[in-house]
C-alpha positions, 0 to 999 in steps of 0.5 A: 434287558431287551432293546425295544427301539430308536427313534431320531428327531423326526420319529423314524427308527434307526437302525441300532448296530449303525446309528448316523446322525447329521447335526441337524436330526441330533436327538434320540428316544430309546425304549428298553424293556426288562420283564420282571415276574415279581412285581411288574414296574419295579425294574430301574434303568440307568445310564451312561453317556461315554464322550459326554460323561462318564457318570451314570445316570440316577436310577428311574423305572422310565423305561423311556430315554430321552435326549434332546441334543448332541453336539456332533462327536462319537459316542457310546450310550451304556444301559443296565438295569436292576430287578427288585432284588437288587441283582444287575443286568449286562450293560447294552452298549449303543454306540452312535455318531453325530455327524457334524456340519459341512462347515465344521468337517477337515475338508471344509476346514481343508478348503477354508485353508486353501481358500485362505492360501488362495487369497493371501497369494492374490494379495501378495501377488497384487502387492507385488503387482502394485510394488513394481507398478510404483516401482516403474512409476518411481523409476519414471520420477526419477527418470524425470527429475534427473532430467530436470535436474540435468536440464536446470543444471544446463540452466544454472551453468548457462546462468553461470557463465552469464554472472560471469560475463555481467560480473566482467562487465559490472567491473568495467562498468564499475571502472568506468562509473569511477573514473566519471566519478572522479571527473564529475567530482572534478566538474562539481568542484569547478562549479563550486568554485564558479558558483561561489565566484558568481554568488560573490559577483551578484552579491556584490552586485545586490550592494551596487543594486542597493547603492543606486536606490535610495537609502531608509535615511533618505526616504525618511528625510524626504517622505516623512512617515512611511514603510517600505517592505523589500524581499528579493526572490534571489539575491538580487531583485527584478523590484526596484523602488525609487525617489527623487525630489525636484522643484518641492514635488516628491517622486516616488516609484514602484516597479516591477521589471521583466524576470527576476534574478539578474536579468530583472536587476540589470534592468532595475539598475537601467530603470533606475537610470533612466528615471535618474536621466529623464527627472533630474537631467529633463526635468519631467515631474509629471508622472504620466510624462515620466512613463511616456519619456522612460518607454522611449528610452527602453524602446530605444534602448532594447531595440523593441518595435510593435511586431508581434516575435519581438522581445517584450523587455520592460516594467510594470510601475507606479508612480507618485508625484507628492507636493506635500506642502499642497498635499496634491498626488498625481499619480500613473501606472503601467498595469500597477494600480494605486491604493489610498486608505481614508478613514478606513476606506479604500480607493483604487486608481487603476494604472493604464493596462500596458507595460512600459515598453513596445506595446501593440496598442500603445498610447499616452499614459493616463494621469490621476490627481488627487487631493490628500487629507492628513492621515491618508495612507498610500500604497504602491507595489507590483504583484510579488505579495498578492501572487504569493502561493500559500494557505491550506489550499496552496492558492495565491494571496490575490488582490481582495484580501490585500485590500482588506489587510490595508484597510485592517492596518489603517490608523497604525503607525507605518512600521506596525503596519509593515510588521502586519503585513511580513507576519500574514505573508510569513504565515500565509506562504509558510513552508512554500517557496516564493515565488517573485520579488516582493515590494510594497510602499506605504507612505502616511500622510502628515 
């Protein structure tokens, strides 16, 4: 058995007693040769590849090997042959390496491992790096919030001792807020008992009010059919009414006096005085002369003159004079007018723009006759109802509506009339709160 040859990947022989191979150039081609003179060709070749297998080959007369592949490794190919005669030649061994790649040899892996060890203690040594980096940032914190802490616990002592301090004062205030307490308490008794002491007085003087104006009896009596409707702010009232009858003429009054409350009272119980003196001791029954004489006395009386800084104490007022037997009116006022209703139809006669009182352009007060019919109704008042507040706007009553509500109630008994007209000021003011005294008289002609 002769070896005619080997051949690498690439074609060129090798040397049989050292055969390398890198991975790349990893296949072989063998020829052998064994001469038979019996029957040329009839001679079969076999092998075997020791670190791959350990089996031989089939037997073939291709005297030609091939093997395209071998991974890197050591290795030993054994080849025999055998003549026709059956009889074994002496196994050629050829031994061989693949050299493997660069990446899978033990300094390679020797430097992988290194480079391995390189970076695990770069990763370590930049954790530490980091470690104590967040260590120093940490210790900054710490440093800071311990700062902090010291300086808001400065804070809270400071606050501390000034909770202290407002709590000694709060106590002292607090002693202080009691005994003002007590006394309050003592003075707000004081005035319950001064202000129940004063309401009884002006109660009593609303009976002494009431007393010098003459009664529902009398005004019946004398007057016939009539209505009279009477609310007081307070107590008492700055409105008073008044009658008197004196030679078959029937007075009868409206008036309005400055303020309200008990200054208006005193001065309706002076009104009331004086109009007592001047018709029943005087004997004036006109009412325009009336006006006159009763604006001399106030005059008189408050010690009012025509400056301009004086004190302007007086009233507002109608007044009628009736001769019912005649049926003739006169009438005057001071700023409050007169309304008649005939047939439904209302006629206003204007009072003389002034007051009764000290007055910059005073003159004699202007008188108003007239005629009545049976069924007329007249109505003096001062100004309470129509500057009542009130409505869905909060406006006052004013006076168009007020005369419309005359004309509306005309042709009612006098007491149906006086329940129209509480119904629409109850309804009209509400919740509101009133604002002056209200008087309205009405009086039928029969």
């Amino acid at each position: 058995l002769f070896l005619r040859g080997v051949t690498g990947k690439s074609g060129i022989r090798l040397d049989p007693k050292k055969i390398e191979l890198n991975y790349a150039d990893n296949s072989l081609v063998i020829t052998m040769s064994a001469p038979s003179f019996l029957k040329e060709g009839a001679t079969h070749y076999q092998y075997r590849i020791s670190g791959l297998t350990n089996r031989w080959s089939a037997m073939t007369t291709n005297p030609v090997f091939e093997f395209p592949y071998f991974p890197p490794g050591q290795y030993t190919i054994s080849i025999r042959a055998m003549d026709v005669l059956g009889n074994n030649s002496e196994t050629l061994n050829l031994p061989f390496e693949i050299k493997p790649p660069f990446w899978q040899t033990l300094w390679f892996y020797g430097l992988c491992a290194i480079f391995v060890m390189i970076i695990f203690f770069l990763i370590v040594a930049i954790r530490e790096r980091n470690l104590r980096r967040e260590k120093e940032i940490l210790e900054q914190k710490v440093k800071e919030r311990t700062k902090t802490i010291e300086e808001q616990k400065e804070v809270l002592k400071q606050q501390r001792d000034d909770l202290v301090r407002y709590n000694e004062e709060i106590l002292q205030q607090k002693e202080e807020i009691e005994a003002q307490r007590d006394e309050i308490e003592t003075q707000r008794d004081q005035i319950f008992k001064q202000n129940d002491e004063i309401t009884k007085s002006i109660t009593y003087a609303r009976r002494i009010q009431s007393a010098v104006m003459p009664s529902h009896e009398l005004l019946g009596s004398i007057i016939g059919k009539y209505f009279l409707l009477f609310r007081p702010r307070d107590i008492v009232s700055g409105d008073f009414y008044w009658m008197s009858e004196r030679d078959g003429i029937v007075l009868v009054a409206a008036s309005d006096c400055t303020g309200h409350g008990v200054p208006g009272a005193f001065m309706s119980m002076m009104g009331v005085s004086f109009l007592n003196d001047i018709v029943n001791v005087v004997g004036i029954i006109r009412p325009d002369l009336i006006l006159d004489e009763l604006r001399q006395k106030i005059k008189a009386n408050f010690r009012q003159t025509h400056g301009e800084t004086e004190a302007r104490d007086g009233m507002d007022i109608a007044i009628c004079a009736f001769n019912f037997r005649e049926k003739k009116l006169q009438f005057a006022g001071a700023y409050n007018p007169m309304y008649l209703v005939r047939k439904g139809q209302l006629t206003e006669y204007k009072g003389d723009k002034m007051p009764v009182g000290a007055h910059l352009k005073e003159v004699k007060f202007s008188l108003h006759e007239i005629d009545l019919e049976r069924g007329d109704n007249i109505y003096i008042f001062s100004d309470g109802y129509v500057d009542q507040f009130g409505g869905d706007e909060g406006k006052k009553f004013m006076a168009k509506p007020f005369k419309d509500l005359l004309m509306s109630v005309y042709g009612k008994s006098m007491p149906e009339q006086q329940q129209v007209l509480e119904d629409t000021l109850d309804k009209w003011q509400a919740a509101l709160d009133q604002v002056d005294d209200i008087l309205v008289i009405g009086i039928c002609i029969d």
